[in-house]
C-alpha positions in Angstrom: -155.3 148.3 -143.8 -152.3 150.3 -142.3 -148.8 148.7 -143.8 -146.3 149.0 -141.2 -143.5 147.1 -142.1 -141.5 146.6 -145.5 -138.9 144.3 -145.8 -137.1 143.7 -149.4 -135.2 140.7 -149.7 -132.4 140.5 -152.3 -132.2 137.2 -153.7 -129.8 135.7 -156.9 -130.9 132.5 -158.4 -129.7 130.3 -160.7 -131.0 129.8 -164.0 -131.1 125.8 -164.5 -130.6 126.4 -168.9 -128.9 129.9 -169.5 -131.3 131.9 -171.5 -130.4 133.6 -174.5 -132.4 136.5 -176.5 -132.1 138.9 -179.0 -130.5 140.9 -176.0 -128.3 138.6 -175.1 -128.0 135.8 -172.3 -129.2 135.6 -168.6 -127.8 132.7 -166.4 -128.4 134.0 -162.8 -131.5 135.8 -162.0 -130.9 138.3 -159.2 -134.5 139.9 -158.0 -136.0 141.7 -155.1 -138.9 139.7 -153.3 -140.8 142.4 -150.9 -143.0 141.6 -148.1 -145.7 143.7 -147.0 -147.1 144.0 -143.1 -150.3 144.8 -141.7 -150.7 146.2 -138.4 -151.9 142.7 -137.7 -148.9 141.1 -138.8 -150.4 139.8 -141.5 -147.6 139.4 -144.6 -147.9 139.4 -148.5 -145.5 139.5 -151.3 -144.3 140.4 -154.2 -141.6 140.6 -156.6 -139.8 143.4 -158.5 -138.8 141.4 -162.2 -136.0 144.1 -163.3 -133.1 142.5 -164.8 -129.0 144.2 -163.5 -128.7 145.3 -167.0 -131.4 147.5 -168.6 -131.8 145.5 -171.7 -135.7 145.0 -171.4 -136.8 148.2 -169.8 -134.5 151.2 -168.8 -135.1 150.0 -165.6 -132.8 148.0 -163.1 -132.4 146.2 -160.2 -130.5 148.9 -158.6 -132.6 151.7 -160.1 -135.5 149.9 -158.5 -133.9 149.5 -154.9 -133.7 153.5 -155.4 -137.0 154.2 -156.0 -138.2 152.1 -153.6 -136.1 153.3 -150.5 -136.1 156.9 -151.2 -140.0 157.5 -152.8 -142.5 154.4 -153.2 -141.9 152.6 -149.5 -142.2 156.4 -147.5 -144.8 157.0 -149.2 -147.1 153.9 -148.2 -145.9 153.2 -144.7 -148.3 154.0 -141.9 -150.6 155.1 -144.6 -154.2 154.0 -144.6 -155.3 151.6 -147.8 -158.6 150.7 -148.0 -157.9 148.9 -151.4 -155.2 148.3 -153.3 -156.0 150.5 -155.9 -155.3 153.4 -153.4 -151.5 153.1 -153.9 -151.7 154.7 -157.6 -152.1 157.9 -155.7 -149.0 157.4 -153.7 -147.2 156.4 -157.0 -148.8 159.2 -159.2 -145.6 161.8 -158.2 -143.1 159.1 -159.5 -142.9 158.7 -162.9 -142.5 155.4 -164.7 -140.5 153.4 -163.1 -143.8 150.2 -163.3 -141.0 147.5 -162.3 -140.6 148.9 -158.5 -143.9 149.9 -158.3 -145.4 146.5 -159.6 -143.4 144.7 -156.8 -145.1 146.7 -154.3 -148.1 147.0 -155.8 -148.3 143.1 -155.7 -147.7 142.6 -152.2 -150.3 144.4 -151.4 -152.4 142.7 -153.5 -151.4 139.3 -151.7 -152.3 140.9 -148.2 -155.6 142.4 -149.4 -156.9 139.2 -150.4 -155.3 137.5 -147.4 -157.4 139.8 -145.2 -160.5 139.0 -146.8 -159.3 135.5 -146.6 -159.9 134.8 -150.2 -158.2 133.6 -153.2 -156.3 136.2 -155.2 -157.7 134.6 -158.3 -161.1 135.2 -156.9 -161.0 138.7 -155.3 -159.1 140.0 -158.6 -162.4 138.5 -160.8 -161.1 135.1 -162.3 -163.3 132.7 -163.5 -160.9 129.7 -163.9 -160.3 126.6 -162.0 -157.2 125.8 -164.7 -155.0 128.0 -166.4 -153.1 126.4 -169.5 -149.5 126.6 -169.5 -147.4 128.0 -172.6 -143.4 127.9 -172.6 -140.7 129.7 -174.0 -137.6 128.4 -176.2 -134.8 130.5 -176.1 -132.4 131.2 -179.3 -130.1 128.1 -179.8 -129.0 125.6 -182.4 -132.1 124.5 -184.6 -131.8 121.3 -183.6 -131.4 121.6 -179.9 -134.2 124.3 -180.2 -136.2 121.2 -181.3 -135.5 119.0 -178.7 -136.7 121.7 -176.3 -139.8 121.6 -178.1 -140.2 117.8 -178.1 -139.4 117.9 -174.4 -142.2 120.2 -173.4 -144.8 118.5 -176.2 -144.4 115.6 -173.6 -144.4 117.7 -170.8 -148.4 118.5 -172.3 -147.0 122.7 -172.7 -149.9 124.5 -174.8 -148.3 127.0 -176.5 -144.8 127.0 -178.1 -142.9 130.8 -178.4 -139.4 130.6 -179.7 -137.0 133.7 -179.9 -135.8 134.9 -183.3 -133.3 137.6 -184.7 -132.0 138.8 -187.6 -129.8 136.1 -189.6 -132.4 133.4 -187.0 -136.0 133.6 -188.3 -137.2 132.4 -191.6 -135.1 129.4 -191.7 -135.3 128.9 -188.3 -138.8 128.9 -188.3 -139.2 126.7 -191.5 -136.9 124.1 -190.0 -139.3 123.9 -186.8 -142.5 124.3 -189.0 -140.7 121.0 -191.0 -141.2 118.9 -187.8 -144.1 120.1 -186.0 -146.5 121.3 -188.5 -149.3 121.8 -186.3 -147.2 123.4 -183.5 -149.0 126.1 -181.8 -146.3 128.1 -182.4 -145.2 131.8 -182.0 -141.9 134.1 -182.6 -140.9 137.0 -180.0 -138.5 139.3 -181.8 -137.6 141.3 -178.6 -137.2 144.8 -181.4 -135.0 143.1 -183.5 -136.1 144.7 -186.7 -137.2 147.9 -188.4 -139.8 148.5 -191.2 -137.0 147.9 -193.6 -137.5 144.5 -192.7 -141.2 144.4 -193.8 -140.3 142.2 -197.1 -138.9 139.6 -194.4 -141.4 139.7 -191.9 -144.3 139.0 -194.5 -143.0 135.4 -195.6 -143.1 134.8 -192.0 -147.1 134.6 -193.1 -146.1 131.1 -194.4 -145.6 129.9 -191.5 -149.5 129.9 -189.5 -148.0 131.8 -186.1 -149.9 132.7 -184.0 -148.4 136.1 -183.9 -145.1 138.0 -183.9 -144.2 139.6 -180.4 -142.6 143.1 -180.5 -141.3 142.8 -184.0 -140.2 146.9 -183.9 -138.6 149.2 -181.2 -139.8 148.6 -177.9 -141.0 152.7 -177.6 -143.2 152.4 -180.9 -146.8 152.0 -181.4 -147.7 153.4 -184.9 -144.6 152.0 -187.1 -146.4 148.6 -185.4 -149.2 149.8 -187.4 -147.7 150.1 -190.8 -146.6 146.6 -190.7 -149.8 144.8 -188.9 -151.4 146.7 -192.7 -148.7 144.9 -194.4 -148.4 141.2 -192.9 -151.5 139.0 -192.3 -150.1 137.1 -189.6 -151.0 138.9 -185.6 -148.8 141.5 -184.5 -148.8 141.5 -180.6 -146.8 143.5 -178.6 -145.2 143.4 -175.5 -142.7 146.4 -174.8 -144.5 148.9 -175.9 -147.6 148.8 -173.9 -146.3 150.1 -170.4 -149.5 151.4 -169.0 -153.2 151.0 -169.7 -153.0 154.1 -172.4 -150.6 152.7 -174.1 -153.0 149.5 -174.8 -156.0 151.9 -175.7 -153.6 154.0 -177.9 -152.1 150.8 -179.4 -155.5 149.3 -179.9 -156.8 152.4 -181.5 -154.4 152.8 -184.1 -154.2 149.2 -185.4 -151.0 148.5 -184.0 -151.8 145.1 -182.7 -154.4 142.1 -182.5 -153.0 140.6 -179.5 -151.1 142.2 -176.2 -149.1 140.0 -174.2 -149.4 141.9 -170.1 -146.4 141.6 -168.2 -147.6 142.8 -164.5 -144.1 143.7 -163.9 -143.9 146.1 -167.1 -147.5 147.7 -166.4 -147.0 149.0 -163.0 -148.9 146.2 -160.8 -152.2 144.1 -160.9 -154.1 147.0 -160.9 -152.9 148.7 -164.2 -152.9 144.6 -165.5 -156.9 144.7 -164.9 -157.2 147.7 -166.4 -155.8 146.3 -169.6 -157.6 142.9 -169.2 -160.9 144.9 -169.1 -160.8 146.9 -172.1 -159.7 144.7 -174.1 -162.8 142.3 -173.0 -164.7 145.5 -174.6 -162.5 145.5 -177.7 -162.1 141.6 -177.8 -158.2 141.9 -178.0 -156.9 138.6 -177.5 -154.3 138.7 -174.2 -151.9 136.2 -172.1 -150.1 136.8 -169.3 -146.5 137.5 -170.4 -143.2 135.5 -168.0 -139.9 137.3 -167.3 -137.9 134.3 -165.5 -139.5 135.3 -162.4 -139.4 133.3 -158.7 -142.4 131.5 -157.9 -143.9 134.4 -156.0 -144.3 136.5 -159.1 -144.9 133.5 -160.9 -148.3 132.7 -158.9 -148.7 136.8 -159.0 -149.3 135.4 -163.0 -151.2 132.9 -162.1 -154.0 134.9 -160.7 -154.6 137.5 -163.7 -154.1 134.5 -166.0 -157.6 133.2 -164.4 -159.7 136.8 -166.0 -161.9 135.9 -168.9 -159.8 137.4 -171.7 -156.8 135.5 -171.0 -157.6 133.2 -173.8 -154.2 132.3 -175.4 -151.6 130.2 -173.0 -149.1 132.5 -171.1 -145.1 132.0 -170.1 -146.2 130.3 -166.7 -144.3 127.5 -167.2 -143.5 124.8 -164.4 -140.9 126.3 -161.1 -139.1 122.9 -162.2 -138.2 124.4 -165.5 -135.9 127.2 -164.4 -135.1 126.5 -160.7 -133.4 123.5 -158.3 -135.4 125.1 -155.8 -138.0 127.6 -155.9 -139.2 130.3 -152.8 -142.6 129.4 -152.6 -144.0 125.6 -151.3 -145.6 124.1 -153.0 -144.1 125.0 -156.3 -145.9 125.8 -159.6 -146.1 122.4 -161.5 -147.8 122.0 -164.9 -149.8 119.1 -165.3 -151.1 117.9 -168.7 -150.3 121.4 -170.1 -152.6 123.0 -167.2 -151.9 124.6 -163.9 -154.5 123.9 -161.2 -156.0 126.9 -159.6 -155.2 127.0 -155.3 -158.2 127.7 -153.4 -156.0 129.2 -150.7 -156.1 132.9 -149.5 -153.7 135.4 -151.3 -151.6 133.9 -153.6 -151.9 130.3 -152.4 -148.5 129.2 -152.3 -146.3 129.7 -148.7 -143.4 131.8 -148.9 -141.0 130.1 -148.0 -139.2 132.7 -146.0 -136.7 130.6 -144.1 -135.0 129.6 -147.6 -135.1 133.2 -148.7 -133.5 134.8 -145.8 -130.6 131.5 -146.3 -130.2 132.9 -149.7 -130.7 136.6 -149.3 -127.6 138.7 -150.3 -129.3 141.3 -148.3 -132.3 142.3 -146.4 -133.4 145.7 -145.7 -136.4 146.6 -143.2 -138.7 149.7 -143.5 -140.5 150.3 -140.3 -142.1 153.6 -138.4 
């Protein structure tokens, strides 16, 4: 295939519950949606996940409009892909920088498997029909963070992560433990704390989680293996594996039992299956990480969540839960804790491009 067209649609949404963190709040979402073009005139898409401030990765929108003008989208126009694999050539001179590359890696992804006409799901290797749904409550009042909870139970979620900090974790988690005793239930610490917190972070062990996400600094790997020596409960980590090395490095050293993959922070679908296949080797439990993404990364998730190690519940929660209205028809709905698999080709939701381009604070074509 010969991509001859790249447009990059810059879209702000609207959070429908502000968000809140370790890192602070987020209550409108502005992202970059990019659309791919074949010399057939075939589209697919994807979606760069930076944030405007670069709290979760160093990256930003704006850094990632950079690299993507000036390096990534030269590089791949008029060239000739014969899969989508063949882009990590093109992206090998540019260092990091996994959130701009992801977007476009994704999008090509989507046209790939729209060519073949064939599932994403199926051309990427899943095996699922159904992927179950997890969801994510965000640092609040204990008992609002509880009525979250006993909204989603209804809702049929499958997996319960709640954010903690420092001065917001042990007795947050016992009052939520008090209630739902059987809860699956995790805690994503976002890098709140250091190894002088190991004392702390061992009674978490009380508590049955399912694991700890990203207790330490986002950049670490073997301080992550002092404490998974020194707490029973799973260490998994999420900031620190950027690439596929750093999941074999991470893996090697004892720094985690669990890696959440976050297309966006890898670099694409194609470091993602990297990951997802080693860790079938190394029997690594995975899930497919969410960073308040539109409904075109969100079926992006979708897809990977389908591969055979994904055995714990990701943050692919419902479009209904963040947006009025998504970009993508139908929208991503969550039935009895499950999302049903689409049997259509590429990504198998419609991009709904007339509601973009309404909401578009700018549009930028790349054409030779």
């Amino acid at each position: 295939m010969v991509i001859t067209e790249i447009n990059l649609y810059h879209i702000e949404m609207s959070l429908l519950t502000p968000f809140s963190t370790s890192y602070g709040t987020v209550k409108d979402r502005a992202l970059i949606l990019i659309e791919v073009v074949d010399e057939n005139g075939l589209s697919g898409w994807g979606e760069v996940v930076a944030f405007s401030t670069p709290w979760y990765t160093e990256e930003t929108i704006e850094t990632c409009t950079h690299i993507l003008e000036t390096f990534l989208i030269p590089s791949v126009l008029n060239q000739m892909l014969e899969h989508p694999s063949d882009l990590q050539k093109h992206f090998a001179p540019i260092k990091r920088n996994n959130m701009a590359k992801a977007g476009l890696d994704c999008a090509v992804w989507d046209l790939y498997a729209k060519r073949l006409q064939k599932p994403l799901w199926d051309v990427l290797g899943g095996t699922r029909s159904k992927v179950e749904a997890g969801v994510v409550v965000g640092i609040d009042q204990p008992h609002k963070m509880k009525e979250k909870i006993r909204e989603h139970l209804h809702d049929g979620y499958k997996r319960f992560k709640i954010k903690i900090k420092p001065g917001m974790d042990y007795e947050l988690i016992k009052v939520i433990r008090e209630e739902f005793p059987e809860l699956p239930l995790m805690a994503d610490a976002n890098s709140a704390y250091t190894l002088n917190d190991i004392s702390l972070l061992k009674r978490l062990d009380d508590f049955n989680l399912m694991m700890i996400e990203q207790p330490l600094q986002s950049d670490d790997i073997i301080d992550h293996a002092i404490l998974q020596k020194a707490i029973k409960t799973p260490i998994c980590l999420d900031e620190s594996i950027v690439s596929f090395d750093d999941a074999r490095k991470a893996i090697e050293l004892g720094s985690a039992k669990i890696i959440n993959v976050k297309v966006g922070r890898v670099g694409g679908l194609t470091e993602a299956k990297r990951i997802h296949d080693y860790c079938v080797d190394k029997e690594i439990g995975l899930w497919v990480g969410g960073m308040l993404e539109s409904g075109v990364s969100r079926a992006h998730n979708v897809a990977l969540a389908t591969l055979p190690q994904f055995h714990i519940p990701g943050d692919i929660s419902a479009s209904a839960r963040y947006w009025n209205k998504d970009v993508i028809m139908p929208e991503v709905t969550v039935e009895n804790g499950d999302i049903t698999i689409l049997n259509r080709p590429g990504i198998g939701y419609e991009v709904d491009v007339d509601y973009i381009r309404k909401i578009a604070k700018k549009i930028v074509a790349h054409k030779k």
